[in-house]
C-alpha positions in Angstrom: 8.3 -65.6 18.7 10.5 -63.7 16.2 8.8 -62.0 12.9 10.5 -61.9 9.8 9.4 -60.8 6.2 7.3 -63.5 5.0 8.6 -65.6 7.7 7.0 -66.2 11.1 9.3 -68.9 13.4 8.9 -70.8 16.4 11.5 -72.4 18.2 11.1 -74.4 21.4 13.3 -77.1 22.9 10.3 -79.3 21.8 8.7 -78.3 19.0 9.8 -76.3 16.0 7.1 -74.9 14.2 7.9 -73.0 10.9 5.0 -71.4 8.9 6.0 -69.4 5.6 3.7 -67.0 3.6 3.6 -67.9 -0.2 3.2 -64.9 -1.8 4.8 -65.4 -5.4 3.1 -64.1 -8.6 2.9 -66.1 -11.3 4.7 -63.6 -13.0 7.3 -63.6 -11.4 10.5 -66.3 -12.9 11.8 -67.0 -9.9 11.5 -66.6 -5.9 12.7 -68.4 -2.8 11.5 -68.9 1.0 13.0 -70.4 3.7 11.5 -73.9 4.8 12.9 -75.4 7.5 16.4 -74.7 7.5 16.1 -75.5 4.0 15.3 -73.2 1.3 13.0 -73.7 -1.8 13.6 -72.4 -5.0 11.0 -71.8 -7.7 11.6 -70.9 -11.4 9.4 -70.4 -14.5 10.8 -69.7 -17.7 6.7 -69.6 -19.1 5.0 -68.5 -16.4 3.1 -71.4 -16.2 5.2 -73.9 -15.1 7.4 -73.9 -12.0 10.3 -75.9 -11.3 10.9 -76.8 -7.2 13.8 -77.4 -6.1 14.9 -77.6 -2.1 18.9 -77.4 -0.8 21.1 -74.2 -1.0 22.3 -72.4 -4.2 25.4 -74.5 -4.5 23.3 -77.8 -4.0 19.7 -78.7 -4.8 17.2 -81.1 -5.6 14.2 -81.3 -7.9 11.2 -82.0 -5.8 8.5 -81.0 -8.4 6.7 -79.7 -11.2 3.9 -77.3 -11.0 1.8 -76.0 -13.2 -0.5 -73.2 -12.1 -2.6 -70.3 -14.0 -3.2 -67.9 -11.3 -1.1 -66.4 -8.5 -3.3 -68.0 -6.0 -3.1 -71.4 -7.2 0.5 -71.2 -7.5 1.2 -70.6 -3.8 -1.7 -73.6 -2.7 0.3 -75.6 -4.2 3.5 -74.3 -2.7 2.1 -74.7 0.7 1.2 -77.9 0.0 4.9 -78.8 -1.6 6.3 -76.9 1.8 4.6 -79.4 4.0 6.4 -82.3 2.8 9.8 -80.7 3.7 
């Protein structure tokens, strides 16, 4: 097992197992976490709704809106979002 800031990784000839600790602030405009191989990207120009978007910075795709009023919330649903990836 290999530690990484906000990243913990698995990696077996069987199973890959990828677990990544949300920790954005609503406050925050924009953040991004590795998913996978893949990267998320979140952005907020009101800090209350958050575009998703998963690919690399020269190609991604919407995958959703969220709308969230406290940090916490936020990064449920991000969890949630990073389990469909």
């Amino acid at each position: 097992m290999s530690l990484q800031t906000n990243h913990v990784k698995v990696d077996t000839n069987i199973n890959r197992i990828t677990m990544t600790k949300f920790d954005m602030d609503i406050n925050h405009n924009f953040a991004s976490f590795k998913i996978n191989n893949k990267t998320m990207f979140i952005e907020s120009f009101d800090n209350l709704n958050f575009e998703v978007r998963v690919g690399t910075i020269e190609s991604s795709k919407h995958l959703s809106n969220i709308t969230a009023k406290t940090s916490a919330e936020l990064n449920t649903k991000l969890k949630k979002l990073s389990e469909k990836i």
